[in-house]
C-alpha positions as CSV (number, residue, x, y, z in Angstrom):
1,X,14.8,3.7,-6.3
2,X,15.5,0.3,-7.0
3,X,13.1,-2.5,-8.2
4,X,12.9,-6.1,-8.2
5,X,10.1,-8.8,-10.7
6,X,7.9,-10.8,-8.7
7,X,7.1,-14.4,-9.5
8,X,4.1,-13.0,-11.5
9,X,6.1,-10.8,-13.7
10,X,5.7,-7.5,-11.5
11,X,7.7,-4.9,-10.7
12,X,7.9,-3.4,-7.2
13,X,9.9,-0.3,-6.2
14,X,11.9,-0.2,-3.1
15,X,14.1,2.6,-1.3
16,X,16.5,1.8,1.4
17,X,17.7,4.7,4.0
18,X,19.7,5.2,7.1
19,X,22.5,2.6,8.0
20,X,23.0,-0.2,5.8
21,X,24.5,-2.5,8.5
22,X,21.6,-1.5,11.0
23,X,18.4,-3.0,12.2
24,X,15.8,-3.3,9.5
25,X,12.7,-1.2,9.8
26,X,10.3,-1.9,6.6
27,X,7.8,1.2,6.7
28,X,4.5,0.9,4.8
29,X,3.6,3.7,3.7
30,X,-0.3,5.4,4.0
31,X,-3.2,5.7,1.2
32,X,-2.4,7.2,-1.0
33,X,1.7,7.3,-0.3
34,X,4.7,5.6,-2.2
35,X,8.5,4.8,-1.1
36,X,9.1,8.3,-0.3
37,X,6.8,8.5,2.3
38,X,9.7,8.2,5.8
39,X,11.3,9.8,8.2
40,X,13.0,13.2,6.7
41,X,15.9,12.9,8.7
42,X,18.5,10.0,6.7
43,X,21.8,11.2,9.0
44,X,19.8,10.5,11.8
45,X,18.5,7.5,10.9
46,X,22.1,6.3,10.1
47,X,23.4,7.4,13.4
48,X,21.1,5.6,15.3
49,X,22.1,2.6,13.3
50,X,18.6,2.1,12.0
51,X,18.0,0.7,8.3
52,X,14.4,2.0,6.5
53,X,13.0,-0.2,4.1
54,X,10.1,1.4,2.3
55,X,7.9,0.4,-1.0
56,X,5.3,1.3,-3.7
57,X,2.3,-0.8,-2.7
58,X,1.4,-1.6,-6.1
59,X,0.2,0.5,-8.1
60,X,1.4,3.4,-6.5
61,X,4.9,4.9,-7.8
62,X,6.9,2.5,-10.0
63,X,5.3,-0.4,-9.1
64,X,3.1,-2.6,-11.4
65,X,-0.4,-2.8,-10.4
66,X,-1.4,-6.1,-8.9
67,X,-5.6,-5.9,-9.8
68,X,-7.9,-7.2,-6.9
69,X,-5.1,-7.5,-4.4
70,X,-6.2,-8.0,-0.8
71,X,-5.1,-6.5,2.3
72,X,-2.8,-9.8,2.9
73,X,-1.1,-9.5,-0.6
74,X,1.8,-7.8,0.8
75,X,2.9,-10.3,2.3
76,X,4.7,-11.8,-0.4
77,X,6.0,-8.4,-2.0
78,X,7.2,-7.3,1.7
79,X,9.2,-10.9,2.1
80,X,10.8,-10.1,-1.4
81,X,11.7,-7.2,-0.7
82,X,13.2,-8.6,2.1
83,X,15.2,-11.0,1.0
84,X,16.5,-8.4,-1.8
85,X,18.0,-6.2,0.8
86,X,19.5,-9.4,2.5
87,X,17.7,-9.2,5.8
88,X,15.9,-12.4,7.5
89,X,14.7,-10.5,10.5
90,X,12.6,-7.3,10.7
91,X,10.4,-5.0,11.9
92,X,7.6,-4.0,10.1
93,X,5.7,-0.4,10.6
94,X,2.4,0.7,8.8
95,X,0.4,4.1,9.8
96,X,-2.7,4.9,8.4
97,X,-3.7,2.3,5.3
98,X,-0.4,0.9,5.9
99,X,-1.5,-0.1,9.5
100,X,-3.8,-2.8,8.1
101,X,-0.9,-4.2,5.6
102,X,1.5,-4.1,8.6
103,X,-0.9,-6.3,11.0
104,X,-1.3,-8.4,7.6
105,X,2.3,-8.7,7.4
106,X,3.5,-9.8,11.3
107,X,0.2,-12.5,10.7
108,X,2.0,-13.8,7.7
109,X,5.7,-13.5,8.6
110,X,6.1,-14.5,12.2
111,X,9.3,-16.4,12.1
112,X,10.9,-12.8,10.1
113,X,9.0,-10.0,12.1
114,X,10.2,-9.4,15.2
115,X,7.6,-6.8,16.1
116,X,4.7,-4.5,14.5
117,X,4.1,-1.2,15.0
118,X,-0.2,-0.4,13.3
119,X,-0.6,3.0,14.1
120,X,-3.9,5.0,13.3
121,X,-4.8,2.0,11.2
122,X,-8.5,0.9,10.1
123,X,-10.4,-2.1,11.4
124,X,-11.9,-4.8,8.7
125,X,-14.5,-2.8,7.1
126,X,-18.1,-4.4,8.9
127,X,-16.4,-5.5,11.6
128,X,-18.8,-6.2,14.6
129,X,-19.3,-4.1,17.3
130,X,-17.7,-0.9,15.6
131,X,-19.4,1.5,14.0
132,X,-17.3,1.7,11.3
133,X,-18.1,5.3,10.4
134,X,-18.7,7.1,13.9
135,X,-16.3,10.4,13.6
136,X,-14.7,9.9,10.5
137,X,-14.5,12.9,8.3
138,X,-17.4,14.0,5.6
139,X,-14.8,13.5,3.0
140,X,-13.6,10.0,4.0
141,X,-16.8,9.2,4.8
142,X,-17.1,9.8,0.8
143,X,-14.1,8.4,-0.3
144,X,-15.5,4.8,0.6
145,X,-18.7,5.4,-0.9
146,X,-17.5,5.5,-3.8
147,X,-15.4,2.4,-3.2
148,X,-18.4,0.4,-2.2
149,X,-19.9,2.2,-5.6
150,X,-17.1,0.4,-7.7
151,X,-14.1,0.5,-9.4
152,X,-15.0,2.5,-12.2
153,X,-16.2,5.2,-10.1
154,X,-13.5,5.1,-7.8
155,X,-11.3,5.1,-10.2
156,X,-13.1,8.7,-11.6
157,X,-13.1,10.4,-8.6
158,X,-9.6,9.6,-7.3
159,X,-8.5,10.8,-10.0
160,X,-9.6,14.0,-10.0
161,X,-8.6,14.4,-6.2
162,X,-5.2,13.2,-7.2
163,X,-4.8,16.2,-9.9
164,X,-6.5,18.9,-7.0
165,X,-3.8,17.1,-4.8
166,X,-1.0,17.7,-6.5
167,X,-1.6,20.8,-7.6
168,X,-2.4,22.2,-3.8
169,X,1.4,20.7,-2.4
170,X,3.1,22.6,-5.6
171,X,1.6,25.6,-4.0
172,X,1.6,24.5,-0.2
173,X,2.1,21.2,0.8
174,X,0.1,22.4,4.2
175,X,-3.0,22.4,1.9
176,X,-2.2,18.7,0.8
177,X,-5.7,17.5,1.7
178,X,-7.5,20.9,1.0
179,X,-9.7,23.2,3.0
180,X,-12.7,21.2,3.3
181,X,-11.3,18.2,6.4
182,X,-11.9,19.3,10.3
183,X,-8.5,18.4,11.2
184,X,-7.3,18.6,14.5
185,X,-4.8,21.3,15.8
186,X,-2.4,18.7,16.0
187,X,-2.6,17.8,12.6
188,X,-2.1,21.1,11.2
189,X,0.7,21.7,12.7
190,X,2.1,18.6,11.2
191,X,1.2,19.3,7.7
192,X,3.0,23.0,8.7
193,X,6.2,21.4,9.7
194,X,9.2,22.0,6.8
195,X,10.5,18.9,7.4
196,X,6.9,16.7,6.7
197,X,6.8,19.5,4.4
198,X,9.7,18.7,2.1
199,X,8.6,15.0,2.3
200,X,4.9,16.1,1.0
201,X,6.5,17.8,-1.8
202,X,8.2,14.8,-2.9
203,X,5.9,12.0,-1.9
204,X,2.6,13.3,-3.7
205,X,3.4,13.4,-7.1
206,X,5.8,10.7,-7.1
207,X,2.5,8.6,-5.5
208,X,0.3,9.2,-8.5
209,X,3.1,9.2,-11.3
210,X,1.4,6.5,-13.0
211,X,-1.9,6.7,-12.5
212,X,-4.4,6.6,-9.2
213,X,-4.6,2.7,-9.4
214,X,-2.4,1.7,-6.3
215,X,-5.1,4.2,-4.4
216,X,-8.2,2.7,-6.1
217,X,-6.5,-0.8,-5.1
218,X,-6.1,0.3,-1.7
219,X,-9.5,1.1,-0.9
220,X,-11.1,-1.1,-3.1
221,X,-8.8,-4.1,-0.5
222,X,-10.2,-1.9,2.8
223,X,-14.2,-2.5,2.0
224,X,-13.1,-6.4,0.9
225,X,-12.3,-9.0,3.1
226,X,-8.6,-8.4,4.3
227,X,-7.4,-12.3,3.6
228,X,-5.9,-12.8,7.0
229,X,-7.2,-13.4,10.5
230,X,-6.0,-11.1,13.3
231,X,-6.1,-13.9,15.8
232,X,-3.4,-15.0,13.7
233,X,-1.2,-12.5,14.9
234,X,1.7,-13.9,17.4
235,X,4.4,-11.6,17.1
236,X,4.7,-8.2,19.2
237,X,2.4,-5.5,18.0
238,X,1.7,-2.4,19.2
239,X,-1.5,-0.2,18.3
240,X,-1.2,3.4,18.5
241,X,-4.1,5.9,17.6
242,X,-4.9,9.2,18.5
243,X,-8.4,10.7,20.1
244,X,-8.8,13.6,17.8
245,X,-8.6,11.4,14.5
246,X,-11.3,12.5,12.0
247,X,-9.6,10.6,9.4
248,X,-9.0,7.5,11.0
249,X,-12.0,7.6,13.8
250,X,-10.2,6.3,17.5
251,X,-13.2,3.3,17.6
252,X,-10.9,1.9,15.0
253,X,-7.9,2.0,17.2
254,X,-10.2,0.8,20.1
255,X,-11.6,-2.0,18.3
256,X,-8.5,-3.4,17.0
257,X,-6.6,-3.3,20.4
258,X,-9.3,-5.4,21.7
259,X,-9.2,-8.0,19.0
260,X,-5.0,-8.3,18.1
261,X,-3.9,-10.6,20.6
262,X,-1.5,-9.6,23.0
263,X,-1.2,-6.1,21.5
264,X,0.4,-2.8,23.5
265,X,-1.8,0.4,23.6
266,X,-0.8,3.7,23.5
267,X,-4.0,6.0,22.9
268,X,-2.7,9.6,22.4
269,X,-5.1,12.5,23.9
270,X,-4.0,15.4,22.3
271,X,-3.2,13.8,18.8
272,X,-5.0,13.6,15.5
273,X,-3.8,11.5,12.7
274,X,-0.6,12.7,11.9
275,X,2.9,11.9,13.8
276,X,5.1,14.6,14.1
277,X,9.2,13.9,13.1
278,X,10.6,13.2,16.8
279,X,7.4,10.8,17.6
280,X,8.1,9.2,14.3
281,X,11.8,8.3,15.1
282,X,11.0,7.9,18.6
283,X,9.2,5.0,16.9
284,X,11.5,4.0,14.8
285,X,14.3,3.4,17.4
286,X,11.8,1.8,19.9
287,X,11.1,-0.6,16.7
288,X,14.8,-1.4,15.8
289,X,15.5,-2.8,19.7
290,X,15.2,-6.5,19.7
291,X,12.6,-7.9,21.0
C-alpha cells in the first residue's frame, strides 16, 4: 500500500503491480471492492510488461471518505494517482460499480487515457428508455432501495451485510455474496476458482476495514446524477457485459453501448457477472496495446 493527500487534505491508498517499466493499466475496482481487488497473477502481469494501478475509492480501505462524492469525483483522485506513479498516459479499466467511474474517468481525462475498458457497468440511474430494474437480482433490487431511502439507512443495512460478508469468505469465499442471489453457472464457477478465491479472501475485509462508508458513497453516487455527460466521451471505450447478469441486468450494457459514442461491443452469451482470470488478462493485455 502506499498513499498520497489530496488537495483537500485526503488520503487515498494505491497499489502498483506487475512491471514497473510497463504500460499503465489503472483498474477500478467494484462495489464494494478496494486496491486488492486485480488480477491474481503479478508474474504474469510483469511478463507481459503490463503495470496495474489500483485504488481505494474513498472510503473503502485506507482511504479518507470524500462525503457526497459523485460518480465524476474520481477524476481528480485517478489523475493523482497518476501523476504519483509517474505516468502521463493510461488506460483505465472499471467492472461492475467501477465501470461507471471508468467511463467518468476517459470523459474527464482524454488527453491521458488512451482507451476504456466499462465492463458489466450500470447506466445513470433513470436513464430513459431503460428499465432500470428489469432482471436485476431481489437483493440488488434491495440494496438501492435502501439508497433511495437515505444515508442513514444505507448506512445500517450495509453494515450488517458487510459483517455477514466477511464472515461467509473466512469460511468460503465461494459464499461471498451468500445463498440467497440466482447467479448464473458462470458465476459460480468464478467465485469457485482458487485463484479469485485467494483474491476474495484478501479483498473483503481489507474493503470494509474502516467502516462501510466508501460502499454507502458508492451507491448513494449511482441513484445521484453521475456529474459527467457520456457524449462527452472521445477516447476508445469498449462495453463489455454479459446476458446472464442478474446483478448487473444486460439492458444496462445495451443501453450504454447505444449512448457512449463510438464505443466497441462485446455482449457475452454464456456469461454472468463475473470474469474469470484468463478473460481478465486477456483484457488487460488487449488494454496495454497502444491505441
Amino acid at each position: 500500500m502506499q498513499t498520497i493527500e489530496q488537495a483537500d487534505g485526503r488520503r487515498l491508498a494505491y497499489a502498483v503491480w506487475g512491471d514497473p517499466a510497463g504500460f499503465t493499466v489503472v483498474v477500478l475496482h467494484g462495489t464494494p471492492g478496494c486496491r486488492l481487488n486485480r488480477y491474481p497473477d503479478e508474474r504474469a502481469l510483469a511478463a507481459a510488461g503490463i503495470r496495474v494501478v489500483t485504488y481505494d475509492r474513498p472510503g473503502y480501505g485506507h482511504s479518507d471518505r470524500h462525503p457526497g462524492r459523485q460518480v465524476a469525483s474520481c477524476v481528480a483522485d485517478v489523475a493523482a494517482i497518476a501523476d504519483a506513479v509517474g505516468v502521463d498516459r493510461f488506460a483505465v479499466s472499471g467492472a461492475s460499480g467501477g465501470g461507471p467511474h471508468a467511463l467518468a474517468v476517459a470523459a474527464g481525462l482524454p488527453d491521458r487515457v488512451t482507451r476504456a475498458l466499462c465492463s458489466v457497468g450500470f447506466a445513470p440511474y433513470g436513464a430513459q428508455g431503460l428499465d432500470w430494474y428489469a432482471g436485476m437480482d431481489p437483493e440488488n433490487v434491495k440494496e438501492f432501495g435502501w439508497a433511495l431511502a437515505g444515508e442513514a439507512e444505507l448506512h445500517r443495512e450495509l453494515t450488517r451485510e458487510a459483517a455477514d460478508m466477511v464472515a461467509r469468505v473466512e469460511h468460503d469465499p465461494a459464499r461471498m455474496l451468500g445463498d440467497d442471489w440466482e447467479l448464473a453457472e458462470a458465476d459460480q464457477a468464478v467465485l469457485s476458482d482458487p485463484l479469485v478465491q485467494q483474491v476474495t479472501r484478501e479483498a473483503v475485509p481489507e474493503s470494509v476495514a474502516n467502516g462501510v462508508w466508501g460502499w454507502v458513497d458508492d451507491d448513494l453516487a449511482f441513484v445521484r446524477p453521475w456529474g459527467f455527460e457520456l457524449a462527452d466521451i472521445t477516447v476508445p471505450v469498449e462495453i463489455r457485459y454479459g446476458l446472464a447478469d442478474v446483478l448487473v441486468p444486460a439492458g444496462h450494457g445495451r443501453w450504454l453501448s447505444e449512448h457512449v459514442p463510438g464505443a466497441s461491443v462485446a455482449v457475452e452469451a454464456g456469461s454472468g457477472h463475473l470474469a474469470d482470470p484468463p478473460t481478465v488478462f486477456g483484457l488487460l493485455r488487449s488494454l496495454a496495446t497502444p491505441a
